[in-house]
C-alpha positions in Angstrom: 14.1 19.6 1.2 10.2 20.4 1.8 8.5 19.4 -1.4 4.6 20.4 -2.5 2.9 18.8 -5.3 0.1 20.0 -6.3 -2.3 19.1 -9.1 -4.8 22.1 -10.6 -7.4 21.3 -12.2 -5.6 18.6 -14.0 -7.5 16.8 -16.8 -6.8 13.8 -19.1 -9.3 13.1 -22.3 -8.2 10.6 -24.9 -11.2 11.7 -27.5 -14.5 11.2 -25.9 -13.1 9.5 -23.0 -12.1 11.2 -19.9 -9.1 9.1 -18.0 -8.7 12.2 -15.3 -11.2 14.9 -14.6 -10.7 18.5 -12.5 -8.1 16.4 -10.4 -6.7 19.0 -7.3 -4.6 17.5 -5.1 -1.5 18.6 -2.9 1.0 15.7 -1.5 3.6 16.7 1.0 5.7 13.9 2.4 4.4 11.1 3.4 2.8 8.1 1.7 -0.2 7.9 -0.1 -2.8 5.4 -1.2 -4.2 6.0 -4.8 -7.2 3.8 -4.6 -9.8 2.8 -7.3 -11.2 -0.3 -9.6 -9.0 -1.0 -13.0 -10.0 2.1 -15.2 -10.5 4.8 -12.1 -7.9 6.5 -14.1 -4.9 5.5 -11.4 -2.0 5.1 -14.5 -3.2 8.2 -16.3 -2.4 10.6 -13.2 1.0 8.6 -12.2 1.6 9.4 -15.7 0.6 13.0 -15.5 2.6 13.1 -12.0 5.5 11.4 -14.2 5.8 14.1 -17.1 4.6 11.0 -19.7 1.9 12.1 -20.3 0.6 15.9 -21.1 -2.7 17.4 -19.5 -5.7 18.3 -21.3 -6.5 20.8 -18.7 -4.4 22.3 -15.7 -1.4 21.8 -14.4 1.0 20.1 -12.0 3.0 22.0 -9.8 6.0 21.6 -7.3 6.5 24.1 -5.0 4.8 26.7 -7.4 6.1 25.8 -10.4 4.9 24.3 -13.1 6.9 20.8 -13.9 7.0 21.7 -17.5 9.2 24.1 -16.7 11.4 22.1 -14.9 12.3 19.8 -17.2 15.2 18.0 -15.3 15.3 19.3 -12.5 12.4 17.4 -11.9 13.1 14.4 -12.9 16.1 14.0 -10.8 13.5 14.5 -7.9 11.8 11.6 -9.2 11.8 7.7 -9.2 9.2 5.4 -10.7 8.1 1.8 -11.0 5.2 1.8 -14.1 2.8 -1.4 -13.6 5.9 -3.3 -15.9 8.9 -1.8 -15.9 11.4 -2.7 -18.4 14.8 -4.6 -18.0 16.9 -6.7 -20.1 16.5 -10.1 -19.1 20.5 -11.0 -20.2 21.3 -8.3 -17.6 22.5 -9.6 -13.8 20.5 -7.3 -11.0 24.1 -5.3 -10.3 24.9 -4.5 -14.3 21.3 -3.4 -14.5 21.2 -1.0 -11.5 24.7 0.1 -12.6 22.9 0.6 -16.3 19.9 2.5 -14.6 22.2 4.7 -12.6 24.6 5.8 -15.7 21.1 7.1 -17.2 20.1 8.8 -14.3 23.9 10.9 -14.3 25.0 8.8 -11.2 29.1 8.6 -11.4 30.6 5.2 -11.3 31.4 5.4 -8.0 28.2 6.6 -6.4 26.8 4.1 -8.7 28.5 1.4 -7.5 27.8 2.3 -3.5 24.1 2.9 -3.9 23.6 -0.6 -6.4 25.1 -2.4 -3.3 22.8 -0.4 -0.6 19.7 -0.8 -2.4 20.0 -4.5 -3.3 21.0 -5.2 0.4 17.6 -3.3 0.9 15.4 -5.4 -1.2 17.3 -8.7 -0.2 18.9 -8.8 -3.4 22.3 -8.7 -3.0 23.0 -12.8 -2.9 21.6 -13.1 -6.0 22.9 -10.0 -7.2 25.2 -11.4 -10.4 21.8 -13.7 -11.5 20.1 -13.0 -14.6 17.1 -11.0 -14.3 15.0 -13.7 -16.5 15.8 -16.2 -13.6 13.9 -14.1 -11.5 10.5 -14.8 -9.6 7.8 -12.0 -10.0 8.6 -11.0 -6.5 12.0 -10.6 -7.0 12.1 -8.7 -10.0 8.9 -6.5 -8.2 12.0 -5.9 -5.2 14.1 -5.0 -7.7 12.1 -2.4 -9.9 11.6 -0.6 -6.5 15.7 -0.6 -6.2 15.8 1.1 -9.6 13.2 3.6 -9.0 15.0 4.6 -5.8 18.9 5.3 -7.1 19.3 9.1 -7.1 17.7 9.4 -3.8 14.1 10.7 -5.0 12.2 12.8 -3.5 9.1 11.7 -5.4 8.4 8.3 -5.8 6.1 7.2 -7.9 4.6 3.4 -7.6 2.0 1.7 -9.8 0.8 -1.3 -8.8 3.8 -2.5 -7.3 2.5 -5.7 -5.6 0.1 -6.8 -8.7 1.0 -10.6 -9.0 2.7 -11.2 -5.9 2.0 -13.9 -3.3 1.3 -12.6 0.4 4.6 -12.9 1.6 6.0 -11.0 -0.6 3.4 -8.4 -0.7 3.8 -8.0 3.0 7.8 -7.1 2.1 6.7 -5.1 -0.6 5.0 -2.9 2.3 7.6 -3.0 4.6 10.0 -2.0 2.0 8.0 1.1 1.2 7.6 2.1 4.5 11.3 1.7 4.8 12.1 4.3 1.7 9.4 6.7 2.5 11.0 9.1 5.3 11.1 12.7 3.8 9.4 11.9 0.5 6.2 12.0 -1.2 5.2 8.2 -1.8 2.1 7.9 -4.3 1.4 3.7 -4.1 -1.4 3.2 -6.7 -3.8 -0.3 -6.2 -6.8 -2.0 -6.0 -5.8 -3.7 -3.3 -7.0 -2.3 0.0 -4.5 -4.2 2.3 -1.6 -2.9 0.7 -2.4 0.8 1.2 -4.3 0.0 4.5 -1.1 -1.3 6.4 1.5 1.9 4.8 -0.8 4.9 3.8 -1.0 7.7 5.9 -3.6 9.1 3.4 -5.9 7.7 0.8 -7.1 9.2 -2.3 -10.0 7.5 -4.1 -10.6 7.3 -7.6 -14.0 6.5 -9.7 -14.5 6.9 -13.3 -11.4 9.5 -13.4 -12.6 11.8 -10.4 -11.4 12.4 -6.8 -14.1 10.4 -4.6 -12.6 10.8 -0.9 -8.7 12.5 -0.1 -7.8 11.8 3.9 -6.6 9.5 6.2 -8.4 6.3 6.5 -10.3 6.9 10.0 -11.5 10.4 8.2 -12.6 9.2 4.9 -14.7 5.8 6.2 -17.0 7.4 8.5 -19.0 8.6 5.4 -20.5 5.2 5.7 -21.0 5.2 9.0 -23.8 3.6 9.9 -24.1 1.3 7.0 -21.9 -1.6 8.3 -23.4 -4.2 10.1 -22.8 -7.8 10.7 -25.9 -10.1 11.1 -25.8 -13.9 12.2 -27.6 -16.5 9.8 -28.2 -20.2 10.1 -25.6 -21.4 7.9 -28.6 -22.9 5.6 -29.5 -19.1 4.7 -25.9 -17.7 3.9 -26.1 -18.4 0.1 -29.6 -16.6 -0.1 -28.6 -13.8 1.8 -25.6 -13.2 0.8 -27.7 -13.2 -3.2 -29.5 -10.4 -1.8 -27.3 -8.2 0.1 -23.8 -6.7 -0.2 -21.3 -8.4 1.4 -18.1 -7.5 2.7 -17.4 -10.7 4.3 -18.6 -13.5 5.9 -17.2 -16.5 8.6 -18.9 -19.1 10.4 -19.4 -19.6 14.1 -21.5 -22.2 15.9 -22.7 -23.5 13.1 -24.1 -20.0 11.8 -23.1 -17.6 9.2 -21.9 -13.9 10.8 -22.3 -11.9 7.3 -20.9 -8.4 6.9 -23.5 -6.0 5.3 -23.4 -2.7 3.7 -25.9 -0.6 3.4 -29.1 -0.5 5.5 -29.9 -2.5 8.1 -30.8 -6.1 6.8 -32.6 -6.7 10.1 -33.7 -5.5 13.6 -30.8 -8.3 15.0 -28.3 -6.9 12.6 -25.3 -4.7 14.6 -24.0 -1.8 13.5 -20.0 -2.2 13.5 -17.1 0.6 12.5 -16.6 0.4 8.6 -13.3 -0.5 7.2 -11.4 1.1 4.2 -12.3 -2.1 2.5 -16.3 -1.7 3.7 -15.5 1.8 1.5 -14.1 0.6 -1.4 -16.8 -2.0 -1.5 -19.8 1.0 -0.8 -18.2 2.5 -4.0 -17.1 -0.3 -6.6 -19.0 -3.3 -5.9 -20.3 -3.9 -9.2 -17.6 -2.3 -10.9 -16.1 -4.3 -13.0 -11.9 -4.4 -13.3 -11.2 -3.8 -17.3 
């Protein structure tokens, strides 16, 4: 089924504070990146996208309608996996899948099936009658995505889903969300690049509760073209320089520093080099402080 979601005009104040401003968006399937520092307002608009939350301003639609409207009709198009999802650590992986799927109007026997599918899927299913409290972070981040996914959604709704987890796991993570994406809209929200670099097909940007940049990665980082350099060093000058200018990255070879510079040139020697999605979010947030 074709699905369009569409954000219009949406806004989110708490008081004087606005968490989402004159957000418009539309998501068709596919997975997308919601980028930004903690506080860009990421949670607020999963939340919005989630029904959890009510607008300010505007509205959310899918395919036309408002979600409002729907009541749960959408819901049964959605899964999601908040930064902590909730469990009962007593519970074994099967009896809480089996639990999850009761409240999402699954019958015992689909229940059943898809619990078994979807913790083969996240490489659950040997340690399928251990107690969730027993559980590494990774493992309990596999199976929160197992959860959000029973019903077959359409919409699938991830907040932070690799916070906390150790590389190898994180890479997983990825391949497990490339995996579930085919014929859905996937919304992964982070503020770590590499984990929307390697999956997204499309990046949305977030500062201070506003859309920055919405497009593929190629599209949306030649806006700093031209800013990106890398200039060698003597390995005595790397601290100083990298004091004064804003560094992407550095590594050493021969004995000198090769620093990687936004922003203007930092010296007739300095090359210009293609800009990353990481160069980007660095242009944007360096300075910004996670909350």
């Amino acid at each position: 089924m074709a699905m369009e979601l569409k954000t219009i005009g949406l806004t989110k104040r708490y008081g004087a504070k606005t968490a989402v401003k004159d957000m418009n968006l539309t998501l068709r399937s596919g997975v997308y990146g919601l980028l930004g520092a903690n506080g860009a307002g990421k949670t607020t608009l999963m939340r919005l996208l989630c029904t959890l939350q009510n607008p300010t301003a505007g509205e959310i639609q899918l395919n036309g309608q408002n979600i409002r409207g729907l009541g749960g009709d959408y819901w049964k198009l959605l899964g999601y996996l908040p930064q902590n999802f909730g469990y009962y650590p007593q519970f074994s992986a099967w009896d809480f899948l089996l639990y999850v799927s009761a409240l999402k109007g699954l019958d015992n026997n689909a229940a059943r099936k898809k619990s078994a599918e979807l913790l083969e899927a996240v490489g659950l299913m040997k340690e399928a009658h251990r107690r969730i409290k027993t559980f590494s972070g990774g493992m309990k981040q596999r199976l929160g995505i197992a959860q959000a996914m029973l019903g077959d959604p359409h919409i699938l709704v991830l907040d932070e889903p690799t916070a906390g987890l150790d590389p190898k796991e994180r890479v997983r993570f990825r391949n497990l969300i490339s995996m579930f994406s085919k014929d859905r809209i996937v919304l992964l929200s982070t503020h770590i690049v590499s984990d929307v670099e390697s999956v997204a097909e499309r990046i949305i940007l977030m500062k201070a509760g506003q859309l920055l940049q919405f497009g593929g990665p190629m599209e949306i980082t030649s806006e700093i073209e031209g800013q990106v350099w890398e200039y060698t060093v003597p390995a005595s000058q790397a601290e100083e320089s990298s004091a004064r200018l804003s560094i992407s990255s550095l590594r050493q070879e021969n004995g000198h520093t090769v620093l990687r510079v936004i922003g203007p040139s930092p010296s007739p020697e300095a090359i210009a080099v293609p800009p990353s999605l990481e160069d980007l979010y660095l242009y944007y947030f360096k300075g910004v402080e996670d909350q």
